[in-house]
N, C-alpha and C positions, 0 to 999 in steps of 0.2 A: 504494500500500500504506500508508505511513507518513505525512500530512501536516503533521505535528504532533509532533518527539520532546522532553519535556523530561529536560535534564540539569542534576541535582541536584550543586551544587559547593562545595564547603569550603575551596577549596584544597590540598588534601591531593594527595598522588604516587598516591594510590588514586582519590580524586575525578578527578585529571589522565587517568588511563589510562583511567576511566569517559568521559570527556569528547572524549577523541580518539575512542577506538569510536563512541562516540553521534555526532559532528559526519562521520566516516567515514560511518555509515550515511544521515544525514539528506541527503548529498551525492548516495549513489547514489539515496537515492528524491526528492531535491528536495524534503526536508522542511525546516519551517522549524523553527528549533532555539528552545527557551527555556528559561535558563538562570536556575538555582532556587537561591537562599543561603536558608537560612531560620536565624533568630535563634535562639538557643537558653542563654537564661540559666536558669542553676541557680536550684532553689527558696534562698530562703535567709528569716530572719527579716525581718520588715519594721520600722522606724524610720522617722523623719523622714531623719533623715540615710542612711539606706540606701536610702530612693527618691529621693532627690535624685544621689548615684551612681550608681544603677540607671539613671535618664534620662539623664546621660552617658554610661555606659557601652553601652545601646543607642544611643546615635546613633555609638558608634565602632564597633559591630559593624555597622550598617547602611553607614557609610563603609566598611568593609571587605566588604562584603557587593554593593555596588557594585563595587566594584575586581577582585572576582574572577568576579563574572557580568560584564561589561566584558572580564574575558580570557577567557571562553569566548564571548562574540562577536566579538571579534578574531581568534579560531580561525575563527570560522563564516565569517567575513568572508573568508579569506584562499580558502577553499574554494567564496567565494560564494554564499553560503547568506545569508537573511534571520534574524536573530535577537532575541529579546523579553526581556527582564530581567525577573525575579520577585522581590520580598523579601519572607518572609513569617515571621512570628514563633511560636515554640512546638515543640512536640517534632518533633524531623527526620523520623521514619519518619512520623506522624498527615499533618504537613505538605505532606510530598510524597505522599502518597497523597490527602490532598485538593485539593491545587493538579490536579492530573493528573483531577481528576475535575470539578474544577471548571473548567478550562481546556479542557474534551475531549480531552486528548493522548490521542495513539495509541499511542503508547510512552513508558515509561520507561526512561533507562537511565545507572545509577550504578555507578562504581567500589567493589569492596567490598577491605578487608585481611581476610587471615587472621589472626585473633587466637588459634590455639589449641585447645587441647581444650576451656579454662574461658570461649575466648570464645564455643565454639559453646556451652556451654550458658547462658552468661546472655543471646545474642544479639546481634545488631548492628542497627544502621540497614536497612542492606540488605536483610537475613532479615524485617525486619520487612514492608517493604516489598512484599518479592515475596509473603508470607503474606498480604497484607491489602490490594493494590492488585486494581481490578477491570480494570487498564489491564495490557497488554501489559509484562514487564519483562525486560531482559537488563539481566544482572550482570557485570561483569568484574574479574575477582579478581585479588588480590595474589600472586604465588609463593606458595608452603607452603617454609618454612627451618624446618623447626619437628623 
């Protein structure tokens, strides 16, 4: 069925529960997992001196960006499952909808939080993603405490 699931991870306790589902499933169909960080630096004014930070501070989000696809294959790993690392840069929804299309994944699938009444209407990551991927996607939500 699945050969191929990627999951998209932040670190976040929403990405984590996206990550266990996703490494759960790719377990029963023997899929191999690949595990998606993608950059995501805000617009801001550009300077000399602001892209010379801007270069540092991409390369710490890529060392973190490592670190945390590294722990969703140390999940895979323990499950025995084969895992891929992705880092890719630019807006998270656009990203993983083109990683997944450009990788041929079979599935996606990310953790999403409830943000609310005002977060359903300005959207999230996830919303975006199951609107606008052409690849398979399960979601796994946050509680509603709301």
């Amino acid at each position: 069925m699945y050969e191929s699931i990627l999951i998209p991870f932040d670190g976040s306790d929403e990405a984590r529960k996206g990550a266990v589902h996703g490494i759960d499933l790719a377990a029963t169909c023997g899929a191999t997992v690949h595990a998606l960080y993608v950059i995501d630096l805000p617009g801001a004014p550009r300077t000399v001196y602001l892209r010379d930070d801007e270069d540092e501070m991409r390369e710490r989000y890529r060392e973190y960006g490592e670190e945390v696809t590294g722990e969703v294959c140390e999940m895979a790993a323990e499950k025995g499952l084969d895992c891929k690392t992705v880092i890719r840069s630019g807006s998270p929804g656009e990203e993983i909808v083109d990683c997944a299309k450009d990788e041929g994944m079979d599935a996606i699938v990310l953790g999403s939080a409830y943000r609310g009444r005002l977060g359903a209407l300005l959207g999230s990551t996830a919303e975006k993603v199951v609107r606008t991927a052409e690849t398979p996607v399960v979601t796994v939500r946050e509680q509603m405490n709301d």
